[in-house]
N, C-alpha and C positions, 0 to 999 in steps of 0.2 A: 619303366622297368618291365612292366607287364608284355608291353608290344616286343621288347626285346627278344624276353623270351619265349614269344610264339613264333619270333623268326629264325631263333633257334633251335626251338625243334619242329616246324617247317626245313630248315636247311638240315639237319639230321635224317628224317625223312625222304629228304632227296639224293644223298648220300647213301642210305641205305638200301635205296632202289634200284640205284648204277654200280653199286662197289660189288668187284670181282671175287670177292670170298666164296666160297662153295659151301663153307658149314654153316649149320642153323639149327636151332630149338626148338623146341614148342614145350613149352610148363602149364603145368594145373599150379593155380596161387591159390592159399588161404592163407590169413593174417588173423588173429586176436587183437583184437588194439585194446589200449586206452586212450577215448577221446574227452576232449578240454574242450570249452571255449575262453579262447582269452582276451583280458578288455584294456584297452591304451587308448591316449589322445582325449582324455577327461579326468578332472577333477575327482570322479567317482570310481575311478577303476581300480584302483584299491580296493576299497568295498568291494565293489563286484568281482574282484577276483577270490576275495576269502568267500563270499556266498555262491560260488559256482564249482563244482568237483566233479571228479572223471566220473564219466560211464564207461562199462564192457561192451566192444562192438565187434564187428568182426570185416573183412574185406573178403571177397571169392572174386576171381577172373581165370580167365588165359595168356600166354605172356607167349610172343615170339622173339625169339635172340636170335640175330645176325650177329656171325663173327666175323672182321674184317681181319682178324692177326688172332693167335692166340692168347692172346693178353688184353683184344679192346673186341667190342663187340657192342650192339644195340638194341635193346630191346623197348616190343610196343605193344602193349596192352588194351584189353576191353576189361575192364574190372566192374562187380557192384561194391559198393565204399557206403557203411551205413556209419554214418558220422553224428555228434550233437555234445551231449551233455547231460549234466543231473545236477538241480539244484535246491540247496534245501534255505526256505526263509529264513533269512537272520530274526525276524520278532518272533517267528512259530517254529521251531526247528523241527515241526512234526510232520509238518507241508511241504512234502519233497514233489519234484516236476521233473519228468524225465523224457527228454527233448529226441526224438530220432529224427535225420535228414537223409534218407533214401537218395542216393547217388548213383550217376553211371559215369564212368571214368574212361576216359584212353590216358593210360602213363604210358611217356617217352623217357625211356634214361639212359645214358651213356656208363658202362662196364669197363673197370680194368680188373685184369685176372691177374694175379700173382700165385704163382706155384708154390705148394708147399713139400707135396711130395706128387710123384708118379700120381697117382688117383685122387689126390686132394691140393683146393686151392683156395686161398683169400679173395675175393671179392668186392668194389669198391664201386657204389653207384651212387651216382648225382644227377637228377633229372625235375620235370613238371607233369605235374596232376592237372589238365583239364577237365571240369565232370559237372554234372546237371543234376540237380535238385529233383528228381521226379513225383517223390509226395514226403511232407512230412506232418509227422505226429509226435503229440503231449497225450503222457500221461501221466495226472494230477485227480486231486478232489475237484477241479472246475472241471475237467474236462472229460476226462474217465471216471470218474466217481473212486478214486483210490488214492487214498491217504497219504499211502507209501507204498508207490509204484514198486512188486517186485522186480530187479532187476535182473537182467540175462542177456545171452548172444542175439537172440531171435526177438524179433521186436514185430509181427505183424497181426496181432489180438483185433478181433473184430472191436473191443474196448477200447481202443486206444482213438483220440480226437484227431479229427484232420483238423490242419491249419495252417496259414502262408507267416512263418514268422520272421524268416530272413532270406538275405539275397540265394537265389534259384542257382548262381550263375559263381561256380567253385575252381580255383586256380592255385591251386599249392607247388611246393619245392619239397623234392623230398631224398635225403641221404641215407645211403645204409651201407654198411658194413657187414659183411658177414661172409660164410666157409661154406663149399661147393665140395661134392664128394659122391667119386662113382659107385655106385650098387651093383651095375653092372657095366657091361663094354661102351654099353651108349645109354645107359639109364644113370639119371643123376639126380643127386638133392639136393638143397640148398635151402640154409638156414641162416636169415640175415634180417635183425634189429634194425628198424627202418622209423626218423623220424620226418614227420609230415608237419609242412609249415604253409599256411595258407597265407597267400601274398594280395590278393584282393580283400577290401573290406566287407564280412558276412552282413555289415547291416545296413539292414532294408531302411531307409528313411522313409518311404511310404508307407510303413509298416505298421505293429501293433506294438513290436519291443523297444522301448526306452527311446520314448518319442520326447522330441525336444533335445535331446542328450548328445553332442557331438562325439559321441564314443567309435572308437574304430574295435570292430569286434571280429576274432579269427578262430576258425574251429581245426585246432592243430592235435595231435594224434602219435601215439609213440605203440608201435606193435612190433611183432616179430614173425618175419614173412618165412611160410613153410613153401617150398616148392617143389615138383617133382617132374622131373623132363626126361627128353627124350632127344640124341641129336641124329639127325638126318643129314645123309649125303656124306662127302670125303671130308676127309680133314681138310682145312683151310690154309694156304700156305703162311709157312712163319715168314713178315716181310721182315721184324726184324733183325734176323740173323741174313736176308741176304745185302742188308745194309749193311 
């Protein structure tokens, strides 16, 4: 499944490079998320899923949209994606652990535009999160000396432990829906509820987290992406009214 979908968006990408469209984008992205981890393929995942609940995190990148028609378009991204979790012990409920994974991302996703009027439009993307673990940190009473981690957007306290607790190497799917709407002739924004599903398993079996355990564990994500663009160059022609 994985390899599939690196050859399609490889093959995306190669299409994107040759196809005749003239218009293009360029967006500023910031996202609020709520991030999970969630556990299947064990006995214990039950369990582990009532003792693990959201943290607040956020995503920032750049997005460029190529549009092949007015209706389909493709955009590709450099994102940072700070992803994890917060968990509080089920015997100590006072002992909360709040996990951040520092990521760098390229998202590929494929656009269809629907009109809703002259200056506003529905939006419908379906694409993959490639991205790389570059540090992460706990903070707990083991490891930052705090009880109960205050939680927030910004997570980089000189306080906070370093530590390798799951797989480096991040591979999600992720859908969004959401409404496109001009501010100006070629300024636009764009606000669309995006959920993230990671398709590889986050755990590290050489690791420190729940060794022994054949648990398959994913750190999936429900936010709502703000974006603010810019389109450059001509309009792109509509192909399919000359179909």
């Amino acid at each position: 499944m994985r390899k599939k979908l690196l050859i399609l968006g490889l093959a995306l990408l190669h299409f994107a490079a040759f196809a005749g469209g003239e218009k293009f984008q360029i967006n500023f992205h910031i996202s609020p998320n709520g991030e999970w981890l969630w556990f299947s393929g064990s006995p214990s995942s039950s369990f582990y899923n009532s003792s693990f609940g959201t943290k607040l995190s956020y995503n920032v990148g750049l997005e460029y949209k190529r549009f092949f028609d007015p209706s389909l378009s493709l955009s590709i991204g450099a994102l940072y994606m700070n992803k994890g979790f917060r968990n509080k012990d089920p015997f100590d409920p006072s002992q909360i652990t709040l996990y951040s994974s520092h990521m760098a991302a390229l998202p590929i996703s494929l656009n269809i535009h629907q009109d809703i009027t002259r200056r506003t439009e529905m939006i419908y993307s379906l694409g993959i999160v490639p991205g790389y673990s570059f540090s992460e940190r706990v903070r707990s009473s083991l490891y930052s000396g705090e009880d109960n981690p205050t939680e927030g957007l910004f997570d980089l306290a000189d306080s906070k432990g370093n530590i390798d607790l799951l797989n480096d190497v991040y591979l999600g799917a992720a859908l969004g829906i959401g409404i496109s709407t001009y501010l100006k002739s070629r300024v636009v924004m764009v606000i669309q509820p995006t959920f993230k599903f990671q398709l590889n398993n986050a755990h590290d079996y050489l690791g420190i987290f729940i060794p022994g355990d054949p648990v398959a564990m994913r750190m999936n994500s429900f936010g709502v992406d703000f974006k603010i663009g810019y389109f450059f160059t001509k309009q792109v022609r509509n192909r399919t009214k000359d179909i």
